[in-house]
C-alpha positions as CSV (number, residue, x, y, z in Angstrom):
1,X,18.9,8.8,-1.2
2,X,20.7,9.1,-4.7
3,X,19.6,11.4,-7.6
4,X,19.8,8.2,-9.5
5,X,17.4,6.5,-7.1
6,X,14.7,9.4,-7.5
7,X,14.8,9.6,-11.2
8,X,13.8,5.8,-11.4
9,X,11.3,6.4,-8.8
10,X,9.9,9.2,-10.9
11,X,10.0,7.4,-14.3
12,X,8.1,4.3,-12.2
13,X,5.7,6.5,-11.1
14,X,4.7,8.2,-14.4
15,X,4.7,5.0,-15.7
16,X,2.6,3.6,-13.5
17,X,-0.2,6.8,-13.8
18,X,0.0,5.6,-17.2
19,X,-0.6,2.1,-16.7
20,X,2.6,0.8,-18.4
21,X,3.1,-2.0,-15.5
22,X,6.1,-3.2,-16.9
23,X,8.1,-0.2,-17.0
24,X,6.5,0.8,-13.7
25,X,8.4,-2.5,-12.4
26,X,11.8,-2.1,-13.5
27,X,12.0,1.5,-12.7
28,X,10.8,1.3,-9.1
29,X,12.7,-2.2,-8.4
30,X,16.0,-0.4,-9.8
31,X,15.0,2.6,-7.1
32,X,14.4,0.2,-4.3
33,X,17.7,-2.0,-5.0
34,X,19.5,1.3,-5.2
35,X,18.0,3.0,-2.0
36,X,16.3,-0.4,-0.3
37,X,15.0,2.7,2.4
38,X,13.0,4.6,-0.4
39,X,9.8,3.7,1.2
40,X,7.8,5.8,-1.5
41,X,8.9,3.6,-4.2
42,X,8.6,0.5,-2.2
43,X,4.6,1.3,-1.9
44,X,4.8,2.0,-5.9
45,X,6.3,-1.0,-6.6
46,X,4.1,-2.7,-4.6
47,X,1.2,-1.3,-6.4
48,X,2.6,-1.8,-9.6
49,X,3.3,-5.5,-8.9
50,X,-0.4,-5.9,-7.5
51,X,-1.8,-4.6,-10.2
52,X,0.3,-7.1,-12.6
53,X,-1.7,-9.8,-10.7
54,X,1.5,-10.1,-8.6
55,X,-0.4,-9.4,-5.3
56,X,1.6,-12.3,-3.0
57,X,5.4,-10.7,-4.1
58,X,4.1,-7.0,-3.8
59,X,2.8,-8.2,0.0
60,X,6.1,-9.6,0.6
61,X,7.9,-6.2,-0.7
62,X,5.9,-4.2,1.7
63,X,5.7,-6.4,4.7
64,X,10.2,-6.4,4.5
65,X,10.1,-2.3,4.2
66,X,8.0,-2.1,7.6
67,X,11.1,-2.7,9.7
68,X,13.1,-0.7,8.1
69,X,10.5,2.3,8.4
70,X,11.9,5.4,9.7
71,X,8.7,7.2,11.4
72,X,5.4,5.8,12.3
73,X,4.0,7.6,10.0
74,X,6.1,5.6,7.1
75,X,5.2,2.2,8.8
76,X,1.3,3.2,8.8
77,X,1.5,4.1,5.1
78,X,3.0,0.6,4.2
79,X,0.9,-1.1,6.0
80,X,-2.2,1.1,4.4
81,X,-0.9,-0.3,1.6
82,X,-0.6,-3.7,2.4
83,X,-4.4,-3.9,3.5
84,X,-4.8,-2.8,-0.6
85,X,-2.9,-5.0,-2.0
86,X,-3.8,-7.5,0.1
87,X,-7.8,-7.3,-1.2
88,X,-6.1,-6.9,-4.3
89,X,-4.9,-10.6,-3.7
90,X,-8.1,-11.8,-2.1
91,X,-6.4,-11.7,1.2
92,X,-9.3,-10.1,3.4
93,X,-8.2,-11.1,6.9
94,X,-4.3,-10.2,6.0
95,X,-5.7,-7.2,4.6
96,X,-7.9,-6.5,7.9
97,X,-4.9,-7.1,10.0
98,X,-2.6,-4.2,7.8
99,X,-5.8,-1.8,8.3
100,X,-6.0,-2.2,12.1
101,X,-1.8,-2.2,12.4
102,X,-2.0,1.2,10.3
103,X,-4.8,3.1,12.3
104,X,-3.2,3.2,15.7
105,X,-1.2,6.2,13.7
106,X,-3.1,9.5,13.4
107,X,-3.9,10.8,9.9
108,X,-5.0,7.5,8.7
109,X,-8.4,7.5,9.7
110,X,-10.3,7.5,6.6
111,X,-7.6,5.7,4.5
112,X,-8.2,2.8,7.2
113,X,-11.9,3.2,7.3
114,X,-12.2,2.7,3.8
115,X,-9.9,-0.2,3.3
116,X,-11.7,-1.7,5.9
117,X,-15.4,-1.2,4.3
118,X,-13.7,-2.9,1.2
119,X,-12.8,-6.0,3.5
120,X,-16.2,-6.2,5.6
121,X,-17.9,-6.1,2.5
122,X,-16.0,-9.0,0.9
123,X,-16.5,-10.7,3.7
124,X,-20.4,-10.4,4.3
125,X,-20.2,-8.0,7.8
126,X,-22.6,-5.3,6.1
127,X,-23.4,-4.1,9.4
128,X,-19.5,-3.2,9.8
129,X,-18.9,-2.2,6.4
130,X,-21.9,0.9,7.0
131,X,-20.2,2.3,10.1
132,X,-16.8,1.7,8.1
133,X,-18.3,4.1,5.7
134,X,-19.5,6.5,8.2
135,X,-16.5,6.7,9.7
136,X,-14.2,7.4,6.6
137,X,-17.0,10.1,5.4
138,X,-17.4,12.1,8.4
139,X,-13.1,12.0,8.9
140,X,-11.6,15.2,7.8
């Protein structure tokens, strides 16, 4: 990956801890054009675009870096972060679907418990949503 590539990621990132969305976007899109394999930025551009209101485009940005993940630990974080932008979007079965896809990786157990609480609990399965709870509290 460039120096360039990593200096817009970094600019996108700080913008995006300050919650200057449009900055946040052009930075990280120049990143990803310039090193489309920069799966870090791709996850903060997909935030950033989700929280513009963009949730459908930031899905679409993540779901066409999965292929091109290099580890299984880099696919499980996209997809992580598809299930959030995904109930960012109101997409709780979509979103259910990137939690499961990311927890057959280890390390993820909480992250995915969590997400999926978030989902169960949109969708009315208290029941699930405690043990979802549970489950992320009690992961170290």
């Amino acid at each position: 990956m460039s120096a360039v590539a990593r200096r817009y990621y970094e600019r996108g990132v700080a913008a995006l801890g300050t919650n200057d969305l449009e900055t946040a976007q052009e930075s990280l899109r120049a990143a990803l054009d310039l090193a489309p394999g920069f799966n870090n930025a791709r996850c903060a551009y997909a935030v950033a675009l989700a929280k513009a209101g963009d949730a459908p485009r930031a899905a679409a940005v993540l779901r066409a870096g999965i292929p091109r993940a290099t580890s299984p630990i880099t696919a499980a974080a996209l997809y992580a972060t598809l299930g959030d932008v995904c109930v960012m979007g109101g997409d709780f079965f979509g979103a259910e679907d990137a939690f499961n896809a990311a927890a057959k990786t280890p390390g993820f157990e909480a992250r995915v418990a969590s997400g999926l609480a978030r989902v169960q609990a949109r969708l009315g399965r208290y029941r699930d949503m405690a043990q979802s709870l549970r489950r992320a509290a009690t992961t170290k």
